[in-house]
C-alpha positions as CSV (number, residue, x, y, z in Angstrom):
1,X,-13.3,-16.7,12.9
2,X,-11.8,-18.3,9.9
3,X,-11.1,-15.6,7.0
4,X,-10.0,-16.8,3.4
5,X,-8.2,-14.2,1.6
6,X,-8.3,-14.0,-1.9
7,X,-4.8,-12.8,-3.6
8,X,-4.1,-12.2,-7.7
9,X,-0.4,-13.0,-6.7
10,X,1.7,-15.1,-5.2
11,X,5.1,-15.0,-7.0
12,X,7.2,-13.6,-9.9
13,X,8.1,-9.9,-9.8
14,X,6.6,-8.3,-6.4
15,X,3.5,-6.4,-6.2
16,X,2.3,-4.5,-3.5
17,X,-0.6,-6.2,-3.3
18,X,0.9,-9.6,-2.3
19,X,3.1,-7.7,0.5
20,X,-0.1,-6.1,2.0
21,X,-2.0,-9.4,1.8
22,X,1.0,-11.3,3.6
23,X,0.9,-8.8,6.2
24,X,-2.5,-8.5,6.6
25,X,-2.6,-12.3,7.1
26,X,0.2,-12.6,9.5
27,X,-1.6,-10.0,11.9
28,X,-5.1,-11.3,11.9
29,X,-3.0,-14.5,12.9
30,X,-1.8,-12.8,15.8
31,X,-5.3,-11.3,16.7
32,X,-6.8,-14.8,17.0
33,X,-8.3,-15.1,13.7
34,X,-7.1,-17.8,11.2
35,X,-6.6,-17.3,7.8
36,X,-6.5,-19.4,4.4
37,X,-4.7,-17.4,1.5
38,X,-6.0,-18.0,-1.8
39,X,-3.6,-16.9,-4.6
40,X,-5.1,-17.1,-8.3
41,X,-2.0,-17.8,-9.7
42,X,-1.4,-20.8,-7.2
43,X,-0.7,-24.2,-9.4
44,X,-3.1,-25.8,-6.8
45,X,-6.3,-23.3,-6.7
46,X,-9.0,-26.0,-7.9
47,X,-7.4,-28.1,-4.8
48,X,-7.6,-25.1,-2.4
49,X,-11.0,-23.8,-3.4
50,X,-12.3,-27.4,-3.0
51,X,-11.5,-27.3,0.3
52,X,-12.9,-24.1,1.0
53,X,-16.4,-25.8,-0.2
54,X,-15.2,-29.1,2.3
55,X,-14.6,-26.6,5.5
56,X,-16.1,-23.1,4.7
57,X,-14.3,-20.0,6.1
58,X,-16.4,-17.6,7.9
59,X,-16.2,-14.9,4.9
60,X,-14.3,-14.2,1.9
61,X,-12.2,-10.8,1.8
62,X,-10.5,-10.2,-1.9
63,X,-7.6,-7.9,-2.5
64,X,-8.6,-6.1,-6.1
65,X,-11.8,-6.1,-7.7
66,X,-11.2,-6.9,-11.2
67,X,-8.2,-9.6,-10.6
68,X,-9.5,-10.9,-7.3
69,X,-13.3,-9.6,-7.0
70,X,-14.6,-12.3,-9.6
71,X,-13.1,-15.6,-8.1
72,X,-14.0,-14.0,-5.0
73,X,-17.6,-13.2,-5.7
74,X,-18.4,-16.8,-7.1
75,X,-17.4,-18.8,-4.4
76,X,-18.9,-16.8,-1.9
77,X,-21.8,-17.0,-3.9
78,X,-21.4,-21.2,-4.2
79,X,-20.8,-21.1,0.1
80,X,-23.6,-18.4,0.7
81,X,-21.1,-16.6,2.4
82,X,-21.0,-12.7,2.9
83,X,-16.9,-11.4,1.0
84,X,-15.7,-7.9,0.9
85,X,-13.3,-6.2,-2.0
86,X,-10.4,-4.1,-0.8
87,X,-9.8,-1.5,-4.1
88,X,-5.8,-1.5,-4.4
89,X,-5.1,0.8,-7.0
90,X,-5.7,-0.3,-11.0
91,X,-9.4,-1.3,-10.3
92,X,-10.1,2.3,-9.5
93,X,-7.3,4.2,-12.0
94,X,-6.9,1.7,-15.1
95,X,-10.4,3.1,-16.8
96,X,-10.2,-0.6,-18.8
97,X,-10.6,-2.3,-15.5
98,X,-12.3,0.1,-13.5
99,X,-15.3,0.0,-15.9
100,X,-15.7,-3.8,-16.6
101,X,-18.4,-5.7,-16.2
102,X,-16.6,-8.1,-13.4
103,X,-15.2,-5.5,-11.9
104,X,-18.6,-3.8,-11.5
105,X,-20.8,-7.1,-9.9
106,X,-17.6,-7.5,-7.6
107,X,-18.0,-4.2,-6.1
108,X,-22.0,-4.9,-6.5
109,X,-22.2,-7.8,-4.7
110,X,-19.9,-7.2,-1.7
111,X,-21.1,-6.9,1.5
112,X,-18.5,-4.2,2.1
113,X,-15.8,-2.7,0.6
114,X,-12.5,-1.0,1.8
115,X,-9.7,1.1,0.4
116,X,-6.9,2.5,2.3
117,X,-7.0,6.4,2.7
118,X,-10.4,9.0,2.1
119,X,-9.3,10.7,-0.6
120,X,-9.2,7.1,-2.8
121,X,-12.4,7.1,-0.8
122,X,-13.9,10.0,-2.3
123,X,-12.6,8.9,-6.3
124,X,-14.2,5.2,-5.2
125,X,-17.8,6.4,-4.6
126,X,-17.6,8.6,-7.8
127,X,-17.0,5.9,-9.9
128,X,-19.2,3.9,-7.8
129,X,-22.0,5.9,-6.3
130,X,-23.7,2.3,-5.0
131,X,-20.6,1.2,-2.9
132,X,-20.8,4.7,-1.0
133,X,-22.7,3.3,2.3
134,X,-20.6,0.1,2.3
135,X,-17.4,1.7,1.6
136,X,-14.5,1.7,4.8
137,X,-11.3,3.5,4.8
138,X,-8.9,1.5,6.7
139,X,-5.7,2.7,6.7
140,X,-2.5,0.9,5.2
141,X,-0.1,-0.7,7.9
142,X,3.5,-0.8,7.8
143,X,6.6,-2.7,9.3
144,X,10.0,-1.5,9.5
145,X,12.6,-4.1,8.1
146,X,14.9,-5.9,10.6
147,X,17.7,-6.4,8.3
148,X,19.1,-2.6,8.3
149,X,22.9,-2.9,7.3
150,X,23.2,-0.8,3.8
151,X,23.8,-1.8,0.7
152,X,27.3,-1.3,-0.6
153,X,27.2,2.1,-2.5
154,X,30.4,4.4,-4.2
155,X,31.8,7.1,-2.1
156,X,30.3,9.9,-2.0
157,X,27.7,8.9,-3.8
158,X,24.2,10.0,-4.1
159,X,21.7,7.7,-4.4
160,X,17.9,7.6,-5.9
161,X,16.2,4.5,-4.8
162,X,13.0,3.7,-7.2
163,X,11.6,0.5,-6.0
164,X,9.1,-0.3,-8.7
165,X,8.4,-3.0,-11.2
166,X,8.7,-2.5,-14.7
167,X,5.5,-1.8,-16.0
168,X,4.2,1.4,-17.5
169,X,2.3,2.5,-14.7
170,X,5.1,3.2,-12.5
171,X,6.5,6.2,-15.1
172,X,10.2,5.0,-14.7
173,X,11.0,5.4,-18.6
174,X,10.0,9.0,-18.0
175,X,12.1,9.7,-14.5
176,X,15.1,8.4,-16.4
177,X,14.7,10.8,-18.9
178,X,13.7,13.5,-16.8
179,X,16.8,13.0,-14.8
180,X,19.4,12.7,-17.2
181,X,20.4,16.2,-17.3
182,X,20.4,16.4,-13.7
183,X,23.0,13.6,-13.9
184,X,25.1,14.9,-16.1
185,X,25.1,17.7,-13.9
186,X,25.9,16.4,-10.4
187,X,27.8,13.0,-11.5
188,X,27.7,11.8,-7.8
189,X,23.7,10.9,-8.7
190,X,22.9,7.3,-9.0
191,X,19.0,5.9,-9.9
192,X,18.7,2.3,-8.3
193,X,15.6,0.9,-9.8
194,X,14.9,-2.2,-7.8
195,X,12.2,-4.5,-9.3
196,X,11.2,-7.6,-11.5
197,X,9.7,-7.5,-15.4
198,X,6.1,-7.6,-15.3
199,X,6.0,-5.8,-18.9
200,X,8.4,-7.4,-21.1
201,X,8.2,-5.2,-24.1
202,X,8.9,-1.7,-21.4
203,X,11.0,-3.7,-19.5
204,X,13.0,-3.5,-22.9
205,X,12.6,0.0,-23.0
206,X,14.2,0.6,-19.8
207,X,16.9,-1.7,-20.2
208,X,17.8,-0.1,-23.3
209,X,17.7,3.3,-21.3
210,X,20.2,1.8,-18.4
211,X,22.8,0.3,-20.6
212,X,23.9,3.9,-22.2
213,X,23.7,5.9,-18.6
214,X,26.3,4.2,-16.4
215,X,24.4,6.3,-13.7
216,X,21.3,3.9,-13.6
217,X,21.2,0.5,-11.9
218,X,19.0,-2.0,-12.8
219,X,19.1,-4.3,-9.4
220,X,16.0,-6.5,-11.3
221,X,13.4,-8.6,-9.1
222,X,14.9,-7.9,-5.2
223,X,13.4,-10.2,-2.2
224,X,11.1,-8.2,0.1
225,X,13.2,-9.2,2.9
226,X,16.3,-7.7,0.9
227,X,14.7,-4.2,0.7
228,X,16.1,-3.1,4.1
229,X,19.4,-2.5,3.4
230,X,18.6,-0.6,0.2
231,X,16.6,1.8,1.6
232,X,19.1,2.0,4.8
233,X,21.8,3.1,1.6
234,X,19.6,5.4,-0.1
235,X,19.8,9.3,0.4
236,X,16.2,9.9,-1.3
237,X,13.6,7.3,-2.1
238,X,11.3,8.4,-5.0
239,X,7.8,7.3,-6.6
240,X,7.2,8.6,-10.4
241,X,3.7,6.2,-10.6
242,X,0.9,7.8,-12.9
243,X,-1.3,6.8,-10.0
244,X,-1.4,5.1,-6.9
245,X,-4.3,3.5,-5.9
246,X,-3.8,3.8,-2.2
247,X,-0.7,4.6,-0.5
248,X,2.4,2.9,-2.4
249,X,3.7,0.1,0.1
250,X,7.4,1.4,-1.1
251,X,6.9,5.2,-0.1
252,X,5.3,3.6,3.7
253,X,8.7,1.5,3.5
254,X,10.7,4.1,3.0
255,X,9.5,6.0,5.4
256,X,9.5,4.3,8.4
257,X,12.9,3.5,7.7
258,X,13.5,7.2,8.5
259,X,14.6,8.1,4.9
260,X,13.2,11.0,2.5
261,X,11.0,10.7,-0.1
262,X,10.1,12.4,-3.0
263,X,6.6,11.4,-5.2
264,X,5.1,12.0,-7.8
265,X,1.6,14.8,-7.1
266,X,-0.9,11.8,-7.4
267,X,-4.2,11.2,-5.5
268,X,-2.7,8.1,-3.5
269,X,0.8,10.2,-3.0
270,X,-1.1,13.4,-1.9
271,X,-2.9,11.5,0.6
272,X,0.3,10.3,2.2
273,X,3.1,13.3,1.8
274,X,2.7,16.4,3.1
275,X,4.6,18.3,0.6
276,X,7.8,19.3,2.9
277,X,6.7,18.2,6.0
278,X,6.6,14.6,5.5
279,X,8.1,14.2,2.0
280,X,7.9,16.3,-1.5
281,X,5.9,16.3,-4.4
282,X,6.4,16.9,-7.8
283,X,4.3,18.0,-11.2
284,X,6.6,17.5,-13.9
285,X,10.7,16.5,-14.9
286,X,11.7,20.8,-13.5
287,X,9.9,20.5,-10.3
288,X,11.7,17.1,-9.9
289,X,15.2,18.4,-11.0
290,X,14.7,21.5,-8.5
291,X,13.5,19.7,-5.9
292,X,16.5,16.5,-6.2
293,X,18.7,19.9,-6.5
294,X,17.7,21.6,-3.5
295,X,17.3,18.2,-1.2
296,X,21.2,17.6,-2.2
297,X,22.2,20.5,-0.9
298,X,20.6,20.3,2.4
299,X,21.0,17.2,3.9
300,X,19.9,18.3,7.1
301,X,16.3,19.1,5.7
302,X,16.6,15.6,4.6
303,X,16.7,14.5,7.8
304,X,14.2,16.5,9.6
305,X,11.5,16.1,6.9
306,X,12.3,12.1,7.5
307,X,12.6,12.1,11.1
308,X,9.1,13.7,11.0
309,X,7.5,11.0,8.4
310,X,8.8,8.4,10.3
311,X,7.0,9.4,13.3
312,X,3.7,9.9,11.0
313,X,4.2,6.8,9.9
314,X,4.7,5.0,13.0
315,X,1.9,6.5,14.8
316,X,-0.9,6.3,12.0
317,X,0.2,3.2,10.0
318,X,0.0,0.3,12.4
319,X,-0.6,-3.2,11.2
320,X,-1.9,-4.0,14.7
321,X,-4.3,-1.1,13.9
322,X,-4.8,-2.2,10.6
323,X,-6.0,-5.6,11.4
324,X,-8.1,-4.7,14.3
325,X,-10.2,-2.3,12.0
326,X,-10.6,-5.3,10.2
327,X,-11.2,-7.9,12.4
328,X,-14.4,-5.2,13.8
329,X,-15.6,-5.1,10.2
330,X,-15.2,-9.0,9.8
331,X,-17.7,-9.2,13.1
332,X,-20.1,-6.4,11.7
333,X,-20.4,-8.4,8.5
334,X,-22.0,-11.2,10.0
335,X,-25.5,-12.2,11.1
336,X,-26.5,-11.4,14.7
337,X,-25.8,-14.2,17.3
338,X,-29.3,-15.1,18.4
């Protein structure tokens, strides 16, 4: 079985989505299947997709109905090939691409589609009653990093990693503000915000934010491989994104690397966290300030709440599991062997 996967991204800053789709790709590889990755932004997609036409794949799967779905749904068409849409967050949340036309005859179309936890599941077949009997939650999967020696931190330091581009989704402009007088009250508090520009004018924003609080770092676009030894040096790792569309890649990072985390009270989040038995969640900037507060002064809470996502994690988020769910749906999608 030959499966091309259909990516928005391939480069500049790092979106989950192109992590997830790399992953995804490397299992199937190890469960037999091969795989042809299709990313839009590629210099040489006519080149690629004309050799999809030369030696057809055995389906389509695209990651992202508005950015992917389209591209997805045309060539499948042009092949007479069945393709399946995996929702990743902004074609569910972002109203402006949730409700497009394209977006819409993706989902339409599909001969399935997937998202990564049931409560997504149950926002997904409200805003799409007609996908509900094609509509599969397969769960997220997750690798721990290899490289785990931390990054080089002040003594005595406590440190907030944020992994998340700058773009307006991810609410960073707000957690800086909502943590500056938290800062000013504990000085050993330091917010690493580790990711690449994808919004130039906010990314302004924030920079203009960082360079007057010496207690924000700004450690710009930061190799996937890289992240290891930032989340082996944080002390909390925390999510402030206005919504998730399934379960953040970064806050499954985080914690299977054994380290805390701390998100904002979002439908993707909430399907994740367990508020205090697997991570927290907060409303607003007080419940955030409490909650940093409170985790500070018990670091062995810390490490019992991690210790116990981490073991969640592990046993619920395979990859191996992740791409076997999807290798059975792959077969299901197919005409009967006769």
């Amino acid at each position: 079985m030959r499966i091309a996967l259909f990516c928005p991204f391939s480069q500049g800053p790092t979106r989950g989505n192109i992590t997830s789709v790399q992953r995804i790709a490397r299992h199937l590889q190890i469960h037999g299947l091969q795989t042809d990755l299709i990313s839009l932004d590629a210099t040489d997609l006519p080149l690629r997709l004309q050799n999809l036409v030369a030696t057809p794949p055995t389906l389509l799967h695209g990651f992202h109905a508005f950015h992917a779905g389209p591209l997805t749904r045309t060539t499948a068409q042009q092949l007479g090939l069945p393709y399946l849409i995996t929702l990743t967050g902004s074609d569910l949340f972002d109203p402006a691409l949730r409700d497009h036309t394209e977006t819409k005859l993706a989902l339409h179309d599909a001969a399935a589609v997937t998202c990564f936890d049931p409560l997504v599941a149950g926002l997904a077949k409200q805003a799409f009653p007609q996908i509900s009997p094609k509509l599969h939650v397969i769960p997220q999967g997750v690798e721990p990093f290899q490289e785990t020696i931390p990054a080089e931190k002040p003594s005595n330091s406590f440190v907030i990693l944020l992994p998340a581009a700058l773009r307006p989704v991810k609410g960073i402009a707000s957690a800086i503000e909502q943590l500056t007088p938290l800062a000013l009250e504990h000085p050993r508090i330091q917010l690493w915000i580790a990711g690449g520009e994808l919004d130039q004018q906010y990314a302004a924003t924030i920079h203009a934010q960082a360079a007057k609080l010496p207690w924000v770092k700004l450690l710009g676009e930061v190799p996937h491989q890289s992240m290891g030894a930032l989340y082996a040096a944080a002390d909390l790792v925390l999510n402030c994104s206005q919504f998730e569309g399934g379960m953040a890649n970064a806050l499954l990072e985080a914690m299977v690397m054994g380290k805390p985390v701390l998100a904002r009270d979002v439908p993707g989040n909430r399907s994740l966290i367990r508020h205090g038995e697997t991570g927290w969640l907060f409303l607003d900037g007080e419940e955030l300030r409490d909650l940093i507060s409170q985790l500070m002064a018990h670091p062995t809470l810390r490490t019992t709440v991690a210790a116990q996502a981490q073991q969640h994690v592990l046993a619920q988020y395979s990859p191996q599991r992740e791409a076997d769910l999807l290798t059975q749906l792959y077969r299901s999608l197919l005409p009967a062997q006769t």
